[in-house]
N, C-alpha and C positions, 0 to 999 in steps of 0.2 A: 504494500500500500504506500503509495507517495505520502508528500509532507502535507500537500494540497490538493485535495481531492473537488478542486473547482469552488470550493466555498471555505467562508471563512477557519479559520479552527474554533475560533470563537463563538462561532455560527454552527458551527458543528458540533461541539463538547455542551451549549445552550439546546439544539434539537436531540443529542444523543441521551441525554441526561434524562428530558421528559420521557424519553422512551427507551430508557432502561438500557440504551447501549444494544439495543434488540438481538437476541441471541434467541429463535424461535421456539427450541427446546426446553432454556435453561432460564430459569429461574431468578439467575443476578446476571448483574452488567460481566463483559469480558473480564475485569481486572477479577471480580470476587470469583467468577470461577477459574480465572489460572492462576489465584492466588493459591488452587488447593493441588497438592503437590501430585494429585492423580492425575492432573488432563495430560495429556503426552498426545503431541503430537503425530499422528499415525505415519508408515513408510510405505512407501513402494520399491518395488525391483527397480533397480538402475539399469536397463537394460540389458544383455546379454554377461556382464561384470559378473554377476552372484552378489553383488554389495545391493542392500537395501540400504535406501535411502528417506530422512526426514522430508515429507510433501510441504515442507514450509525453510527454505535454507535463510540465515543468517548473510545480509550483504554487506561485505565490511568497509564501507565507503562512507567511517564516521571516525571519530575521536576514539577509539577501542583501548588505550592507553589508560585514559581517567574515563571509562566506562566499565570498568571490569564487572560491577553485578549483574551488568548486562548478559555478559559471558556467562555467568554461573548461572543465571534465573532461565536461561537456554535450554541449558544441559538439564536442569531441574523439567522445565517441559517438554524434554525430546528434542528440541529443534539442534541436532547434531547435523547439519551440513552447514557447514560454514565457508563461504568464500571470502575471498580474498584477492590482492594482484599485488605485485611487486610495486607498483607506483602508487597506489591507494594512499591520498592523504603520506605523500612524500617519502613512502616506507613506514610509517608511522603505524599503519595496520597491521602488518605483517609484526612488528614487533610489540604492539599490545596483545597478538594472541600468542607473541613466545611469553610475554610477562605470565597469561595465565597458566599456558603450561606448567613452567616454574613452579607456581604456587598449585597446580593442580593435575598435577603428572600424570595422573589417575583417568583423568579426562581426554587423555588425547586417546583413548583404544576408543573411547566412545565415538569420536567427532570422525567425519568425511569431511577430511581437509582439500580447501580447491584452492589455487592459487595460479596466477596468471603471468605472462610476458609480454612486453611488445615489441620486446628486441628484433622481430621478425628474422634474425639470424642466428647460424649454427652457435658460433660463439657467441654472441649477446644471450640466446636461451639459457646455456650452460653456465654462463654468470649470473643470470638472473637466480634460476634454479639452484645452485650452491648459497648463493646471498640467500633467498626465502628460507631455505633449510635449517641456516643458521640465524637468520632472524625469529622465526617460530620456533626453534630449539626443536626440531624432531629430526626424526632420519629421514624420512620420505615423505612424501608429499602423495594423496590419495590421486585425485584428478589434477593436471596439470595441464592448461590450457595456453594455445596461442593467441592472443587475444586481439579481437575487434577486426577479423579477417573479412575483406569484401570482396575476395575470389576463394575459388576452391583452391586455383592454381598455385596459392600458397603453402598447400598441406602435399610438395611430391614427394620425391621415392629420397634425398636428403632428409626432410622432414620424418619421413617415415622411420630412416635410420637410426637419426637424431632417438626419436623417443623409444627404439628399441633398443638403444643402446642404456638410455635412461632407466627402464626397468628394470633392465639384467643387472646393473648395479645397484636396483632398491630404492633409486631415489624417487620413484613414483610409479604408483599401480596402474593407474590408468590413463590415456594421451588425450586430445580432442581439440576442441578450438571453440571461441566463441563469436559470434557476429549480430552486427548493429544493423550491415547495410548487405543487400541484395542476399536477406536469409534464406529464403528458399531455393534459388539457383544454388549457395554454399550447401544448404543439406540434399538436395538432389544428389548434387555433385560428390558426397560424400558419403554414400548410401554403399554407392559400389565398391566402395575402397577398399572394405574389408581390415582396415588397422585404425578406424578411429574408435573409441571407445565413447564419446561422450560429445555431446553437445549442446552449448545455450545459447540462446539466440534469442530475439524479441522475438515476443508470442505475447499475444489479449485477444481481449471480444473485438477489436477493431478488427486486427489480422485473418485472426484462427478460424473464419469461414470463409475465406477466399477460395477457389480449386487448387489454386497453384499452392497456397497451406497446406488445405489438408495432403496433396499430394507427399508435398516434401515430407510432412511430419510421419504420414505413412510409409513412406521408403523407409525411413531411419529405423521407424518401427520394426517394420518386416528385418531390417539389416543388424535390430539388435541392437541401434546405440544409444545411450541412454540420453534424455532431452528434460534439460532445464530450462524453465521461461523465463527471460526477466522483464524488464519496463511494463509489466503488466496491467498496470495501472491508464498505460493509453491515453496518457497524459498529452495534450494538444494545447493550442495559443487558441483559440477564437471564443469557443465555450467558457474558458477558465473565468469565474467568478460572476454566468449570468446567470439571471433568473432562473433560467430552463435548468440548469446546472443544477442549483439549489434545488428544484422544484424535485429532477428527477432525485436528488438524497434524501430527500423527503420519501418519497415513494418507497426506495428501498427498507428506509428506516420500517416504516408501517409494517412489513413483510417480515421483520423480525432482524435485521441486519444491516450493517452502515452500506452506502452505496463503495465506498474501498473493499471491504468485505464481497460484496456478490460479485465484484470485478476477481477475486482471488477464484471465488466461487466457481464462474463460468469457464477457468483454465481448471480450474481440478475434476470438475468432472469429463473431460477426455484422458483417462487412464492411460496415454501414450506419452501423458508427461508424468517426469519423476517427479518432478519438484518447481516451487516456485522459487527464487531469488530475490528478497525483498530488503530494501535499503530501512533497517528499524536502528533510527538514535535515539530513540525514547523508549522507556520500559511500558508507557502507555500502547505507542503502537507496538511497542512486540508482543503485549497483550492483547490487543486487539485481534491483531493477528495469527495468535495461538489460537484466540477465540474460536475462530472462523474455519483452521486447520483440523481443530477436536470438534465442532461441531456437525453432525452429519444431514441436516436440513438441506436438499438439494433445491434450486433453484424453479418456481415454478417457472412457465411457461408463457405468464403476463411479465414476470421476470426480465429471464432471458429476449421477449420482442422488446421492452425496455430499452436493454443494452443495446440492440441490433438499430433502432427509434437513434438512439445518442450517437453510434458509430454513426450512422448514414446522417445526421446531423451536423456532424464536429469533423466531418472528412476534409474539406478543407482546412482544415486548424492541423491537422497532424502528420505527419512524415510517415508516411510507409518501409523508409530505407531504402526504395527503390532507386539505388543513384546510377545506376548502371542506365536508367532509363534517360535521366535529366540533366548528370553533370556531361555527358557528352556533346548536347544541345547547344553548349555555353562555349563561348570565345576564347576565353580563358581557363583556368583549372580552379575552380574553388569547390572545397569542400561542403557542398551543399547540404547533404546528409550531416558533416558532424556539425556544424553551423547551426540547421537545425534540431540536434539532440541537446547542445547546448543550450539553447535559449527553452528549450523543453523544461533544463535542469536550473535554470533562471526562475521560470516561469509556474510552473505545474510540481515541482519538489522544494521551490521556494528556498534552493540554494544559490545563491547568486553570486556569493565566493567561486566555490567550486566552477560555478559557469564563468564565472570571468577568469579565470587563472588557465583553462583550456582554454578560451577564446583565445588569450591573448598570446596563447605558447604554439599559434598559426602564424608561418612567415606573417612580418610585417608587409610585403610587398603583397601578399595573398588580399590582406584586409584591408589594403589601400586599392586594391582592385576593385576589389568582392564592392565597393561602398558606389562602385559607377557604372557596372557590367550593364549590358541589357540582359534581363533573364528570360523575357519573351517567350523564347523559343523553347524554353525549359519549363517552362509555365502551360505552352500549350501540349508538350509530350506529358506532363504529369497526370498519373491516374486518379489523385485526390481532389485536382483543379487548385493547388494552393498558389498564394499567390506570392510565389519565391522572391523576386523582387523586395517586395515589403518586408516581408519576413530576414529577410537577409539584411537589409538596412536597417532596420529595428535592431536588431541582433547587436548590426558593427554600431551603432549608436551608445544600445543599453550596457552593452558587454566592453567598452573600450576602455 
């Protein structure tokens, strides 16, 4: 669940409160019942691995240093997959979950440890991966990912080595990669492979009824590799903080459950995913979120058109990833796709640090570009109809 789910939090914790934080089953708001040390988040099979896996992962893209109950009230409620990336918060992550090890050694047989690279190269992986190792204090690394890939072309038969050589030494059980941009050509692409073990990629209610989705998610299925969601939340610029927004949290609230909630909802019930990847810096939303995990009320069916009602509403507001389609279009090379993931991360998770410190770690020549380009032509190949242009100079405006 994002930081901002299109309406206030003020606005949210005032309508959540009147109605009890809605959990349809359960009797108290989320905090009182993951306060009781039985909810445990339930697991699924990671794909063909044999590792089951928590259906609710820990995303470590927060202060984990001076968060540690964080850490422990996790393990307390099952949520044992925890990711992680070598850059997260400047290394900063990776070494608040060696601090709990330390103090809770106990804990690392429990946890699916995932950690990531972007060194996109043989030797930049291999430093990464030693560095992670000994920043979380363990021997191996569970999942170990290449990260934010937007061809398959980057996962060949080097790559392949790479992580087969990594295994046979113990530093990590299983390989895969993860992607922002053109997800579903990446898990086609990677169905056949036969040596990826794992994969995350965006997946929501916006996505995960498209053909070309369900295709890719079924190949990986059929092929065995296990599929993390993240950004599930569908976080978009146009909708964030209108009426209709509000209106539709409202709705869900009534039905027993926050509108954040039935978005986690509507990825967990396709059983082809293991798990979801959710960004929790508050013990309130990791409760919230437990809530939702241990709660088995499946989504009706006025529900679910709901969601489909807000996708086909907020489509223009949102990035598909599909840059393969639109940065082609364009004169020059701008990062269209991460441009807009950042001001997603500005805008709809209501970190604006974080989005400004990526924006501005983009060539300076890129962003003095990007601020004059015609996108036009990029505007008319998109399948959202967004209106790149604006969006993109909003962005180099807000994020500079």
């Amino acid at each position: 669940m994002s930081l901002n789910d299109g309406y206030s939090r003020r606005e949210f914790l005032k309508t959540s409160g009147a109605l009890g934080l809605g959990l349809l089953a359960a009797s108290a708001d989320p905090q009182s019942l993951c306060a009781q040390d039985t909810a445990q988040v339930p697991t699924r099979p990671f794909g063909k691995t044999g590792a089951n896996v928590a259906i609710l992962s820990m995303g470590g893209m927060f202060d984990i240093p001076n968060n540690q109950l964080m850490l422990r009230q996790a393990v307390k409620w099952g949520v044992t997959y925890w990711d992680t990336a070598n850059s997260y918060e400047g290394g900063n992550s990776e070494l608040g979950i060696g601090k709990y090890f330390a103090k809770f050694p106990e804990d690392r047989k429990r946890i699916f440890l995932v950690t990531k690279s972007t060194a996109w190269t043989l030797k930049g992986m291999t430093e990464h991966l030693d560095l992670s190792l000994e920043r979380m204090r363990t021997d191996s690394i569970d999942l170990f990912f290449v990260h934010a890939i937007r061809s398959i072309s980057t996962m060949d038969k080097d790559m392949q080595k790479w992580s087969e050589k990594a295994k046979a030494d113990g530093k990590v059980r299983f390989f895969g990669f993860s992607t922002h941009s053109n997800m579903e050509e990446c898990l086609l692409g990677a169905a056949p492979l036969g040596w990826i073990d794992g994969i995350m990629m965006t997946y929501n209610y916006r996505l995960m009824h498209t053909d070309k989705m369900r295709r890719a998610v079924d190949a990986c299925a059929r092929a065995g590799i296990g599929l993390t969601a993240m950004k599930t939340q569908g976080g978009g610029q146009v909708l964030a903080g209108s009426a209709e927004e509000i209106r539709q949290g409202g709705r869900f609230l009534q039905s027993g459950y926050t509108q954040g909630q039935a978005r986690l909802k509507a990825v967990w019930e396709n059983p082809q995913i293991a798990s979801i990847c959710s960004q929790m810096p508050s013990m309130a939303l990791l409760s919230e979120n437990t809530a939702a995990a241990v709660n088995k009320t499946r989504l009706s069916a006025l529900d679910r058109e709901a969601l489909n009602r807000h996708a086909q509403a907020g489509s223009a507001g949102y990035c598909a990833g599909c840059t393969g389609i639109c940065e082609p279009a364009l004169a020059a090379s701008v990062p269209v796709g991460r441009v807009m993931r950042y001001l997603m991360y500005a805008r709809s998770y209501g970190n604006r640090d974080f989005a400004r410190s990526r924006f501005q770690s983009l060539p300076a020549r890129t962003r003095t570009i990007m601020a004059r380009l015609d996108y036009a032509a990029a505007e008319q190949r998109c399948p959202q109809r967004m209106p790149i242009g604006r969006l993109v100079r909003e962005a180099a405006s807000e994020l500079a």
